[in-house]
C-alpha positions as a Python dict, from the first residue, in 0.01 Angstrom:
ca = {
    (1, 'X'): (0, 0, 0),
    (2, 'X'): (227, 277, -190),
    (3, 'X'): (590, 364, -27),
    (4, 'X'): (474, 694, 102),
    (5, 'X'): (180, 554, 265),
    (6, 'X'): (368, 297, 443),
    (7, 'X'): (608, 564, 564),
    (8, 'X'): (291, 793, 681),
    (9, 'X'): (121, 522, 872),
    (10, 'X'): (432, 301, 1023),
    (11, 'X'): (396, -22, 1150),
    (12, 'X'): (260, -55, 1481),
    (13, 'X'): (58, 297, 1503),
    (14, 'X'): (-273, 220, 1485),
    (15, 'X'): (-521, 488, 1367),
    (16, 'X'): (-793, 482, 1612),
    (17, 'X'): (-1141, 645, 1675),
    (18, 'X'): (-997, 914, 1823),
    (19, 'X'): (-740, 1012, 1622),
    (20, 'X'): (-1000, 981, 1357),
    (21, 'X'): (-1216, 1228, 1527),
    (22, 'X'): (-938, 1488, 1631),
    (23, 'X'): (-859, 1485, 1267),
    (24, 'X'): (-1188, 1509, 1127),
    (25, 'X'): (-1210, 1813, 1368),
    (26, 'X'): (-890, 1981, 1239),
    (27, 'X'): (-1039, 1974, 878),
    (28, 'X'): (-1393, 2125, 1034),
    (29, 'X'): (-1289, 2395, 1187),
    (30, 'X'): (-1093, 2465, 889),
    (31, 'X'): (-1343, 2496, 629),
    (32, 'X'): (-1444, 2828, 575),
    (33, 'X'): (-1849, 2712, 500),
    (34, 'X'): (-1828, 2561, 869),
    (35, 'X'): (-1754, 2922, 975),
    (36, 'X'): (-2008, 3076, 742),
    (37, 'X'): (-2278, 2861, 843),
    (38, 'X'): (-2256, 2821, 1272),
    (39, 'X'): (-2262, 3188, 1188),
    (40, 'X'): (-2568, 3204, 1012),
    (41, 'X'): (-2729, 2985, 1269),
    (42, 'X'): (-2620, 3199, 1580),
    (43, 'X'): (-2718, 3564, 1429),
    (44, 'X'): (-3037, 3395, 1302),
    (45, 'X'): (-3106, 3225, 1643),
    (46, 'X'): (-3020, 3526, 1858),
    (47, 'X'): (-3144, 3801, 1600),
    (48, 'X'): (-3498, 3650, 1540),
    (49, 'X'): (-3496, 3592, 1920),
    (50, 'X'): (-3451, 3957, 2066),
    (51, 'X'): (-3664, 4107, 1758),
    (52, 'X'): (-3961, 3873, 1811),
    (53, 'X'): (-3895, 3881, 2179),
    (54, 'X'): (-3915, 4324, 2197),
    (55, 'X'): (-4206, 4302, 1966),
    (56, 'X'): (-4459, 4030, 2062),
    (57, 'X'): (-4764, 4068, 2214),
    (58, 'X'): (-4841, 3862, 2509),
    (59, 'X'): (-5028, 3474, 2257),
    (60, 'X'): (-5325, 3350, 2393),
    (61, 'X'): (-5439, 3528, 2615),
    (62, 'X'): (-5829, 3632, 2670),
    (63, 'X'): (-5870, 4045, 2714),
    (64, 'X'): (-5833, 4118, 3075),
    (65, 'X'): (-5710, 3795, 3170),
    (66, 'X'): (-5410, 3731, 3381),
    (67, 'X'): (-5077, 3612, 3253),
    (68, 'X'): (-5041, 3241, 3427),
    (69, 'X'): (-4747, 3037, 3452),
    (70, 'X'): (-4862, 2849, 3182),
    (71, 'X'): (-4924, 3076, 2874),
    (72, 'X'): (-4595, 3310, 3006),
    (73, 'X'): (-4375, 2928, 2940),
    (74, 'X'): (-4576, 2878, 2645),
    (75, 'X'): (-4505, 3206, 2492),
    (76, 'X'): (-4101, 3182, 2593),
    (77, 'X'): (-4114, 2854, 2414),
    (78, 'X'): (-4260, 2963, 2131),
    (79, 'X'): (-4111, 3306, 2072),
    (80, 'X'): (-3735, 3142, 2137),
    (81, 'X'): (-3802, 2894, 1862),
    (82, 'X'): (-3921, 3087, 1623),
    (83, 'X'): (-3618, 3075, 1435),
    (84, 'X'): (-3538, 2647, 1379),
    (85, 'X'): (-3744, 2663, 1066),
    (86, 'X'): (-3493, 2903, 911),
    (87, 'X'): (-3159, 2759, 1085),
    (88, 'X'): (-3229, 2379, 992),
    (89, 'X'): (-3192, 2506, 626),
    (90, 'X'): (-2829, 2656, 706),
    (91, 'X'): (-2776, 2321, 931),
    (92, 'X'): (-2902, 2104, 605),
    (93, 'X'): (-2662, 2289, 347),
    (94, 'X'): (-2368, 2263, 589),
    (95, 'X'): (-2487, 1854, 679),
    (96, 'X'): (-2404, 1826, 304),
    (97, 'X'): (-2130, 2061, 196),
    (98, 'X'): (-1939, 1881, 534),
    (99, 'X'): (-1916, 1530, 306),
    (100, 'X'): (-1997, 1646, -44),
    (101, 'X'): (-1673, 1915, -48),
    (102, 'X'): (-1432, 1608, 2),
    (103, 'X'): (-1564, 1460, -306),
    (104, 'X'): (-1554, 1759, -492),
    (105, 'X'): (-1185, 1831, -377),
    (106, 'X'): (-1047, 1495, -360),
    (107, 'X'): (-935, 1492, -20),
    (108, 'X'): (-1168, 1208, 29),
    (109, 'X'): (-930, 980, -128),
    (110, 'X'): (-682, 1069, 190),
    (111, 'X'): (-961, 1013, 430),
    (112, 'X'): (-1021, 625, 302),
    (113, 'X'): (-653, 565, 315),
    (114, 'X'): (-572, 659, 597),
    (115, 'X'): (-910, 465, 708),
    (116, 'X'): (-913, 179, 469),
    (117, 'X'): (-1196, 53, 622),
    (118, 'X'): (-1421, 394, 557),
    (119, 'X'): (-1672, 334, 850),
    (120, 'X'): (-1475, 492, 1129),
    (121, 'X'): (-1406, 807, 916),
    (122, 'X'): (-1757, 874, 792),
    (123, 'X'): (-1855, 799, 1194),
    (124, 'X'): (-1585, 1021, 1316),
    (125, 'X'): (-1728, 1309, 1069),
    (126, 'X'): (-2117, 1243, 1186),
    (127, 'X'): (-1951, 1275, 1549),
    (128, 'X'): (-1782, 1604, 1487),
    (129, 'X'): (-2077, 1751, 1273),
    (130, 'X'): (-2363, 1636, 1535),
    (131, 'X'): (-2162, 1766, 1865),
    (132, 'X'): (-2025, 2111, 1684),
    (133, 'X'): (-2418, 2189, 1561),
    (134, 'X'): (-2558, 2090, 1899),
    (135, 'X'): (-2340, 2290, 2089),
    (136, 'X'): (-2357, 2612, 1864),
    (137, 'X'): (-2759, 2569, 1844),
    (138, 'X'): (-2822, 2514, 2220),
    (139, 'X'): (-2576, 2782, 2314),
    (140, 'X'): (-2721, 3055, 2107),
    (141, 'X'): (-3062, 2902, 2200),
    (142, 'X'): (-3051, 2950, 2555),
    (143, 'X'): (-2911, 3314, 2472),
    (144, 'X'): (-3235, 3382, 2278),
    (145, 'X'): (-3422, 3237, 2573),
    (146, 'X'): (-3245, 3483, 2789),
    (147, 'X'): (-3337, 3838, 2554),
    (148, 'X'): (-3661, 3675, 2493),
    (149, 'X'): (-3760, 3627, 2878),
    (150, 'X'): (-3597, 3981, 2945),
    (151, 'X'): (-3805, 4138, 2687),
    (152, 'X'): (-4146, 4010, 2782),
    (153, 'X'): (-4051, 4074, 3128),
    (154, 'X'): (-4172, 4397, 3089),
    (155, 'X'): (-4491, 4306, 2917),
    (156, 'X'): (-4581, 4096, 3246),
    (157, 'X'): (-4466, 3724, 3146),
    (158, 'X'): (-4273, 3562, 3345),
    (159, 'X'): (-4165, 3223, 3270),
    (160, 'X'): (-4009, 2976, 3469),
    (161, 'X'): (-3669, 2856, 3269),
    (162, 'X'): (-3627, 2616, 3522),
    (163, 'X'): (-3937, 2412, 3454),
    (164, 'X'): (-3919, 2098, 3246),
    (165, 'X'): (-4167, 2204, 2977),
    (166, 'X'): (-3982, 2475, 2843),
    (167, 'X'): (-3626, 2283, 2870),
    (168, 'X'): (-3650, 2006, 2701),
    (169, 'X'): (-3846, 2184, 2377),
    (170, 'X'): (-3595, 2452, 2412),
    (171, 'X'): (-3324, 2146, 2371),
    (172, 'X'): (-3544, 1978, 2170),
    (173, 'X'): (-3487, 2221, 1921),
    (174, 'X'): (-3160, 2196, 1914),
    (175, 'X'): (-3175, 1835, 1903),
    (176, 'X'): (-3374, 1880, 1578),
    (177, 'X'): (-3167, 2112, 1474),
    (178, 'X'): (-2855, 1845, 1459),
    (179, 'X'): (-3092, 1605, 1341),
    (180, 'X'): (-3168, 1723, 1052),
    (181, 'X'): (-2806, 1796, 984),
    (182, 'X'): (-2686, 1442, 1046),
    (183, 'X'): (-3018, 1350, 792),
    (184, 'X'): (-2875, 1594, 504),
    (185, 'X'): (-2487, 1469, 565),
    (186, 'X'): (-2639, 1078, 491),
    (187, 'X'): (-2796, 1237, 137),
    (188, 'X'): (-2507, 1445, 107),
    (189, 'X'): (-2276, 1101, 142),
    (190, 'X'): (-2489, 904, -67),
    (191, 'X'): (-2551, 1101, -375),
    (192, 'X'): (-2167, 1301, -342),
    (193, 'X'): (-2281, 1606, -505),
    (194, 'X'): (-2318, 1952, -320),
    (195, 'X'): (-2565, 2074, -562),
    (196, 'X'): (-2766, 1715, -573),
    (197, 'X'): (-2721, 1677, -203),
    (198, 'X'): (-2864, 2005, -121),
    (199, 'X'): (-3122, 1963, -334),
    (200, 'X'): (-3277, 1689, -212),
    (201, 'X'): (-3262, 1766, 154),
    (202, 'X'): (-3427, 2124, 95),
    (203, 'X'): (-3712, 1935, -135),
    (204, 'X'): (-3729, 1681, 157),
    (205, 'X'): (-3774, 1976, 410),
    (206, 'X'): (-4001, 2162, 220),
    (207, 'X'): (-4122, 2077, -35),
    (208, 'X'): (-4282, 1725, 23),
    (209, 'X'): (-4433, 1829, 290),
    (210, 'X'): (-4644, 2128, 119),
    (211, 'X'): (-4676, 1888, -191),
    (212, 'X'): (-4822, 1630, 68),
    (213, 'X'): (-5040, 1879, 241),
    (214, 'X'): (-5179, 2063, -34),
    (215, 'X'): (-5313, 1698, -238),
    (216, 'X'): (-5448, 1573, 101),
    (217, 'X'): (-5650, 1949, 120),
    (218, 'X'): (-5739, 1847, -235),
    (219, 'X'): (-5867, 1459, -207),
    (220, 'X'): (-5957, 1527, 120),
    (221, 'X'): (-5747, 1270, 220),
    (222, 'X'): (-5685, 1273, 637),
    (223, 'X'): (-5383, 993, 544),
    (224, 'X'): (-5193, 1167, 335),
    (225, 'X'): (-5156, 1441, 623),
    (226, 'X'): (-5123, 1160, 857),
    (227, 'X'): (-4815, 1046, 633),
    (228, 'X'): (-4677, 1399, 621),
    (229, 'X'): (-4586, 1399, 968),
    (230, 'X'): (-4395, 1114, 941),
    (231, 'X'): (-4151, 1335, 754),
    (232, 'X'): (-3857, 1470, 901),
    (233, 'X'): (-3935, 1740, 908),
    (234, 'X'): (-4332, 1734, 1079),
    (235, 'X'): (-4158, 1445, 1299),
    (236, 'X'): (-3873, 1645, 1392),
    (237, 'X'): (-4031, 1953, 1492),
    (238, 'X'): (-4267, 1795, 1785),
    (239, 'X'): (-3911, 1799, 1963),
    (240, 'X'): (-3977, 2165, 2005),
    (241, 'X'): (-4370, 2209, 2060),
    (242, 'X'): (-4465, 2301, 2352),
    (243, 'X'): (-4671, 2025, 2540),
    (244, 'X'): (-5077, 2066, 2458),
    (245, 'X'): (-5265, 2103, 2744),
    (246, 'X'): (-5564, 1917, 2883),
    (247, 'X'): (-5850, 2226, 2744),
    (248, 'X'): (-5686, 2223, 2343),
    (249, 'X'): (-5823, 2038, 2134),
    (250, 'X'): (-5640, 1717, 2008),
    (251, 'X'): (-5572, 1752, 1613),
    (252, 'X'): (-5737, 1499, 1393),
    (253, 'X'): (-5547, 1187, 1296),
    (254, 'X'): (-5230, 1028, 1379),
    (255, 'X'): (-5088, 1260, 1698),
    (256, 'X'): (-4667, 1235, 1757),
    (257, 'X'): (-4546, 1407, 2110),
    (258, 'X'): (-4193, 1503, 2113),
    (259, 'X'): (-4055, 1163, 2180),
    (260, 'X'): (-4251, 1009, 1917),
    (261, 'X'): (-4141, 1266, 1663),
    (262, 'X'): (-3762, 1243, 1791),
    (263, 'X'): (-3794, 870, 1783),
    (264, 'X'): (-3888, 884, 1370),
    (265, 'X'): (-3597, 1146, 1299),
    (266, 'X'): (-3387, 943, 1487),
    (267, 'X'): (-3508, 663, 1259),
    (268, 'X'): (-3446, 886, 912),
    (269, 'X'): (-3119, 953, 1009),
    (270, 'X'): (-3023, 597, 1093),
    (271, 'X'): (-3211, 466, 748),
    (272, 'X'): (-3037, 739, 514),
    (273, 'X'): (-2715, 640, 716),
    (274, 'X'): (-2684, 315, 696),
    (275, 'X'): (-2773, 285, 320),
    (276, 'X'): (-2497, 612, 258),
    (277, 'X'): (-2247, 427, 429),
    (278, 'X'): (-2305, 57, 269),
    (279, 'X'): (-2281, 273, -79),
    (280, 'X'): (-1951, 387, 22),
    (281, 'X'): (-1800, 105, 115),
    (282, 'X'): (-1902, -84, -220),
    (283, 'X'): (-1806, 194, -430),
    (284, 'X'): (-1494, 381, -591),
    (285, 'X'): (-1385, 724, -523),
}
């Protein structure tokens, strides 16, 4: 250990989880792309929200037919969502630029010393990243869910917010949403590039999936689309579907339900993690 380390870090001070955390949350906040991003994600979120939510007709619902409680949750659900499939992107690219921009800048290099160890910095980041995107997604969520139910008020649908089936999708979402962030800050660790990094996890969002889809429409092939919702992505989004009821049809082949689906991103994340963080600590800077 150099002289000015030793007189950084004196003997005795330890440099525990949560100083690791308050500092990893000090250089967050202080990126401007964190900024950029969470605000991406809230216009996007709250925008899509009140536009679909004014504009929607009333899903699902025979001519003449009354609005019941369930197809007025369904349609809150739905229409309050509509926007994860464009802010997981912006939650992907800022999963990687979080990790990828101390490589490119060399601050990294202050990170491991200060944390010789690596583990509890990289863990400290994932902590700061996955509370800061959950927060920001469930907060402008539930502010979409309250211009969506306010708009289709008036159009004679009246959901219940309090009821369980549209919380925990509406949550769900955002649970996806951080996901999928916490998946694309694993590649972003792993491969150290903001270019590579990005790359991949858009390709793995979008385009093995269509890729997938469009062969098994080809070979007529039910596993291959059975295999595509193992994905991340197709596993990841049951978090936010609202539950299928008793008269719809079940799909054909393998069927996830939002735990299911959770429990396989959960799985991604911890798989890309684990083999990110082993490469780190085996590896120069």
């Amino acid at each position: 250990m150099s002289a000015a380390t030793a007189t950084a870090m004196p003997s005795g001070v330890g440099l525990g989880f949560g100083r690791l955390v308050r500092s990893e949350w000090i250089k967050f906040r202080s990126i401007r792309s964190t900024w950029w991003c969470y605000a991406i994600i809230v216009a996007l979120t709250i925008g899509l929200g009140a536009m679909i939510g004014a504009a929607a007709p009333v899903m699902g619902l025979p001519e003449g037919a009354e609005v019941t409680q369930e197809i007025a949750n369904r349609q809150i659900v739905l229409l309050s969502t509509s926007s994860v499939g464009f802010t997981v992107l912006v939650a992907a690219v800022l999963g990687v630029l979080i990790i990828t921009g101390e490589y490119g800048t060399g601050q990294v290099r202050s990170t491991f010393t200060a944390d010789p160890g690596r583990t509890g910095a990289i863990l400290a980041k994932a902590v700061v990243l996955a509370v800061a995107t959950f927060v920001v997604s469930a907060v402008s969520t539930w502010i979409g869910v309250a211009l969506v139910a306010f708009f289709q008020a008036d159009k004679g649908v009246n959901a219940d917010l309090a009821d369980p089936a549209v919380v925990m999708p509406v949550l769900g979402s955002s649970v996806y949403v951080t996901g999928i962030a916490l998946l694309a800050f694993g590649i972003g660790l792993l491969v150290r590039s903001s270019a590579g990094g990005i790359a991949i996890a858009l390709g793995v969002l979008l385009v093995v999936p269509i890729v997938l889809q469009l062969v098994a429409g080809l070979v007529d092939q039910q596993w291959l689309l059975d295999v595509s919702r193992f994905l991340p992505d197709q596993a990841g989004s049951q978090l936010y579907t609202y539950e299928r009821s008793a008269a719809q049809p079940a799909p054909e082949g393998v069927v996830l339900d939002g735990w299911a689906g959770g429990g396989v991103l959960a799985a991604w994340v911890v798989a890309i993690g684990v083999v990110a963080l082993a490469a780190v600590k085996k590896r120069d800077v």
